[in-house]
One Martini backbone bead per residue (centre of mass of N, CA, C, O) as a GRO file, in nm:
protein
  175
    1UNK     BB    1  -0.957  -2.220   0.448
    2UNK     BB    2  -0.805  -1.885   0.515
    3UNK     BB    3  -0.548  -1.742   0.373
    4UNK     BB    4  -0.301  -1.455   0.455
    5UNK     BB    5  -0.142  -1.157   0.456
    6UNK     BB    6   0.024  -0.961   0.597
    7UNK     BB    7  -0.081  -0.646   0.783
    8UNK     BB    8   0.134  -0.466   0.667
    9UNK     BB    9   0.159  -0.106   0.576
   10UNK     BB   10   0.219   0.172   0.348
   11UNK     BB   11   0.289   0.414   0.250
   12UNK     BB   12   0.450   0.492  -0.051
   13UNK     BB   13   0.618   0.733   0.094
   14UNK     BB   14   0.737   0.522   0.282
   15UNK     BB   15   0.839   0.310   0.129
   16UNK     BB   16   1.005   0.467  -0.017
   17UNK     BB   17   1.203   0.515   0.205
   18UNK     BB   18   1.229   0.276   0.338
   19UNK     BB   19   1.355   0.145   0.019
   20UNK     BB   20   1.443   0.348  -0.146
   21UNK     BB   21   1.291   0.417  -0.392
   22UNK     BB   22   1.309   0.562  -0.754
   23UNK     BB   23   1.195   0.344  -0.936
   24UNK     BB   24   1.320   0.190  -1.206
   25UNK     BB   25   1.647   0.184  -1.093
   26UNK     BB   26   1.780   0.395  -1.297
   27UNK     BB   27   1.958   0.605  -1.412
   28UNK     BB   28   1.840   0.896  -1.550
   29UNK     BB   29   1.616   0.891  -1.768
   30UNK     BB   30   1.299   0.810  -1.765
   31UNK     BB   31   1.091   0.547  -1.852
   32UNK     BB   32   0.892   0.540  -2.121
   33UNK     BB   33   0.515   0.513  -2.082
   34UNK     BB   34   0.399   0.651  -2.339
   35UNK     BB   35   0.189   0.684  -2.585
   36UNK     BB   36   0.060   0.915  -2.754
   37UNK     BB   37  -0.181   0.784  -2.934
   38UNK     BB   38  -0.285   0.644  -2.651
   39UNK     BB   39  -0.192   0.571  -2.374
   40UNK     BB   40  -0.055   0.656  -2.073
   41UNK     BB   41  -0.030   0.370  -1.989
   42UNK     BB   42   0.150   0.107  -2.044
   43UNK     BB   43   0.213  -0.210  -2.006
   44UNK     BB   44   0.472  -0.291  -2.193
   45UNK     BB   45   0.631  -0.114  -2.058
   46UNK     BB   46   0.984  -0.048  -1.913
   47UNK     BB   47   0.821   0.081  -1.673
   48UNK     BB   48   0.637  -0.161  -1.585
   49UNK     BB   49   0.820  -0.425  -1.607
   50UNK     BB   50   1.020  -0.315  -1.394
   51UNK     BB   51   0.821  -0.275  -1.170
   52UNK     BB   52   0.717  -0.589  -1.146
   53UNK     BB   53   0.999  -0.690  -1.103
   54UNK     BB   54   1.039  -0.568  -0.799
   55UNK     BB   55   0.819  -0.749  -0.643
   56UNK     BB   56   0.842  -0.995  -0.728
   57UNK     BB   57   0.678  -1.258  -0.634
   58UNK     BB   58   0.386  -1.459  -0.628
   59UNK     BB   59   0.202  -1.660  -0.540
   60UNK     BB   60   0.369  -1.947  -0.669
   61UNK     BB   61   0.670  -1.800  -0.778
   62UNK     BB   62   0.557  -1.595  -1.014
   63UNK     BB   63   0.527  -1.346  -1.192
   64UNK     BB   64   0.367  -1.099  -1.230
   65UNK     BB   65   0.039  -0.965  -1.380
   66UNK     BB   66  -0.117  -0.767  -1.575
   67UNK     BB   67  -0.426  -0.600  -1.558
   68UNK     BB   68  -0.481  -0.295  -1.468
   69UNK     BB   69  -0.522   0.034  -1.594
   70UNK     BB   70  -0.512   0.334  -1.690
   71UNK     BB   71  -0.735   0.443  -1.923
   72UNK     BB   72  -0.602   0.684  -2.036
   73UNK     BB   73  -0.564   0.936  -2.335
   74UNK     BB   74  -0.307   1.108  -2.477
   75UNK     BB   75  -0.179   1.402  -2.381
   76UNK     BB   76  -0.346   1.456  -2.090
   77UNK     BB   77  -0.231   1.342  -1.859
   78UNK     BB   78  -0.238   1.228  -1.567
   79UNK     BB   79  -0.049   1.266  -1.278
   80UNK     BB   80  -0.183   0.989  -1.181
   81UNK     BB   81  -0.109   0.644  -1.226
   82UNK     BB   82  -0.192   0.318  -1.288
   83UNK     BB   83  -0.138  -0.066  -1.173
   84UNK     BB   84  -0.205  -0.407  -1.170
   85UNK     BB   85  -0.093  -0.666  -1.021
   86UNK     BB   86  -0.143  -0.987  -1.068
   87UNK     BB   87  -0.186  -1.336  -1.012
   88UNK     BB   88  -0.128  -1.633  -1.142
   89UNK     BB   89  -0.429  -1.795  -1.222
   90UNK     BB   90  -0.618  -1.613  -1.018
   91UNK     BB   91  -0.851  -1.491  -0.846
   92UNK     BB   92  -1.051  -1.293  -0.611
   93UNK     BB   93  -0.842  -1.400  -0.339
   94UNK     BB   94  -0.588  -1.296  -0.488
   95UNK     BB   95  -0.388  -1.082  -0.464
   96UNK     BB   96  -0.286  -0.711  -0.534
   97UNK     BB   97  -0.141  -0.470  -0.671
   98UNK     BB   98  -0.087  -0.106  -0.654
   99UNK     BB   99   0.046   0.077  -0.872
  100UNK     BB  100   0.232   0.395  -0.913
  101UNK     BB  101   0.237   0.680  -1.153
  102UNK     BB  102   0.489   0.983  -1.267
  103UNK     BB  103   0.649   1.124  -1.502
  104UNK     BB  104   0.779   0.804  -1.591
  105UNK     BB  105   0.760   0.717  -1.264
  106UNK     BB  106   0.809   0.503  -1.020
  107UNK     BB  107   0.676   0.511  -0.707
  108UNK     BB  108   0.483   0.251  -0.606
  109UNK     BB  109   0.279   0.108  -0.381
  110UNK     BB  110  -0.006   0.107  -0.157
  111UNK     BB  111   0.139  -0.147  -0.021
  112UNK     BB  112   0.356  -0.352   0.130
  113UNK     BB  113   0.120  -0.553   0.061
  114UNK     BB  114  -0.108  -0.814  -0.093
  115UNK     BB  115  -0.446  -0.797  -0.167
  116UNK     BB  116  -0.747  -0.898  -0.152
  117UNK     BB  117  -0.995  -0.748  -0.279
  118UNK     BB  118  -0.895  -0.564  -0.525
  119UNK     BB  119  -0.949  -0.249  -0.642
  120UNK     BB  120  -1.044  -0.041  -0.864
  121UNK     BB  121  -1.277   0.230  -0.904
  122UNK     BB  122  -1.121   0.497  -0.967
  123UNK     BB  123  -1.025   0.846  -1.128
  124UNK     BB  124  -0.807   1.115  -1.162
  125UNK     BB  125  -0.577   1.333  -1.201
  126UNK     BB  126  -0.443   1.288  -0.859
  127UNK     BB  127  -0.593   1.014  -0.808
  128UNK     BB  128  -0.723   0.672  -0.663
  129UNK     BB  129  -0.934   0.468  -0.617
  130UNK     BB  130  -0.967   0.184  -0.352
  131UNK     BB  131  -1.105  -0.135  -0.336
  132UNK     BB  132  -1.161  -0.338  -0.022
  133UNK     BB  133  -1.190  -0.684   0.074
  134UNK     BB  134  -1.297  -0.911   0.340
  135UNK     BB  135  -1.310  -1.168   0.526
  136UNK     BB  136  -1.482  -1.333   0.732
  137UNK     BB  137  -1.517  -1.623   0.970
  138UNK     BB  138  -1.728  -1.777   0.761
  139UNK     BB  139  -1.613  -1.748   0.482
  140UNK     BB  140  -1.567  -1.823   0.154
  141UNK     BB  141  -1.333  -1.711  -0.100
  142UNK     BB  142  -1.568  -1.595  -0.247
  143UNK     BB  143  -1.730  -1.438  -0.001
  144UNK     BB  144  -1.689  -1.092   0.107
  145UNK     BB  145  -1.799  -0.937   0.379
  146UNK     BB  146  -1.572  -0.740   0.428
  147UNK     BB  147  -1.712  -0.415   0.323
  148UNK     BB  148  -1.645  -0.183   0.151
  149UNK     BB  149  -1.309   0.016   0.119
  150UNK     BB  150  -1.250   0.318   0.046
  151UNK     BB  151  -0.915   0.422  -0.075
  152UNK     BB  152  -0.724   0.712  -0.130
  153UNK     BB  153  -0.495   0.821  -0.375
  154UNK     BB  154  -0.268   1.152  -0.360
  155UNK     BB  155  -0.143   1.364  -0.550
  156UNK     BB  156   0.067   1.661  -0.419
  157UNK     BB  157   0.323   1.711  -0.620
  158UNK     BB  158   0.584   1.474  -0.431
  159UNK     BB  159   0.328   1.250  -0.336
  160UNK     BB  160   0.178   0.991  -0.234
  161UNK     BB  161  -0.150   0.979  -0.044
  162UNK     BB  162  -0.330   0.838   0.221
  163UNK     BB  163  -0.604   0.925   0.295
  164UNK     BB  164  -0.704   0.632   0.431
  165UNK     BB  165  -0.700   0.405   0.648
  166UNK     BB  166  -0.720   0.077   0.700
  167UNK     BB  167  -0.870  -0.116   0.803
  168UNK     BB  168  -0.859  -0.316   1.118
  169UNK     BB  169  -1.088  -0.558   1.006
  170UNK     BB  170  -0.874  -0.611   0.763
  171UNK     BB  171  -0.607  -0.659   0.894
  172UNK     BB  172  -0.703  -0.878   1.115
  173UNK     BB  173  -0.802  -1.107   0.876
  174UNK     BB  174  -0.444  -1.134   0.824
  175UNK     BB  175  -0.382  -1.311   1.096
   0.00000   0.00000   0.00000
């Protein structure tokens, strides 16, 4: 049997508007996630744990947990940064969130629901493409036929772009 997160979505830029979201939640200066002489996005940062503690939990009850993120290290780092919450304990079924981070400020994630069979699969200075697949009707939980779809995430100098839709046929999968 195969069970499914709800098929809604919005790009960041929506989801920023319409729930608010203005980064870690906090008044003033952004927290620094910067690393000087490391990585350019820390996942131990108070800049990412409390993106992920915004999410509330994963399924299962548990908070969300870091998987992979922007591997770029030193002083010029990109534009648009990215970071993976994947389930506790969970497997390549399991959901899996992309959060966006900007000049120390959480952007929001790519979807407003967390799907399973996402991973990133490239980036450059200010983009992130995101690799989804979905099962077909007879498939086991190990094995998805359906995709895969590569969608890009652009920043644009003022908000994340999602530059095409999820597929139709990824989406009614989720129903």
């Amino acid at each position: 049997m195969k069970t499914h997160m709800p098929a809604a979505f919005l790009t960041v830029a929506a989801a920023t508007a319409l729930t608010g979201c203005t980064g870690n939640g906090t008044a003033g200066a952004p927290t620094p996630a910067v690393v000087q002489a490391g990585l350019c996005l820390d996942l131990d940062s108070a800049l990412v744990t409390d993106a992920f503690a915004s999410l509330g939990t994963a399924p299962g009850g548990d908070p969300w947990v870091p998987g992979t993120g922007s591997d770029a290290a030193g002083e010029n780092c990109p534009a648009l940064l990215w970071a993976t919450a994947e389930t506790p304990g969970g497997t390549v079924s399991s959901p899996t969130q992309v959060l966006f981070f900007h000049d120390g400020t959480y952007l929001g994630t790519a979807t407003a629901e967390p799907y399973a069979y996402t991973q990133v699969v490239g980036s450059t200075d200010d983009s992130v493409s995101v690799e989804y697949r979905w099962l077909g009707e007879q498939d086991a939980n190990c094995c998805p036929s359906g995709g895969p779809a590569v969608v890009t995430y652009s920043w644009d100098g003022s908000r994340v772009v999602m530059e095409q839709p999820l597929p139709q046929e990824m989406l009614d999968s989720y129903k």
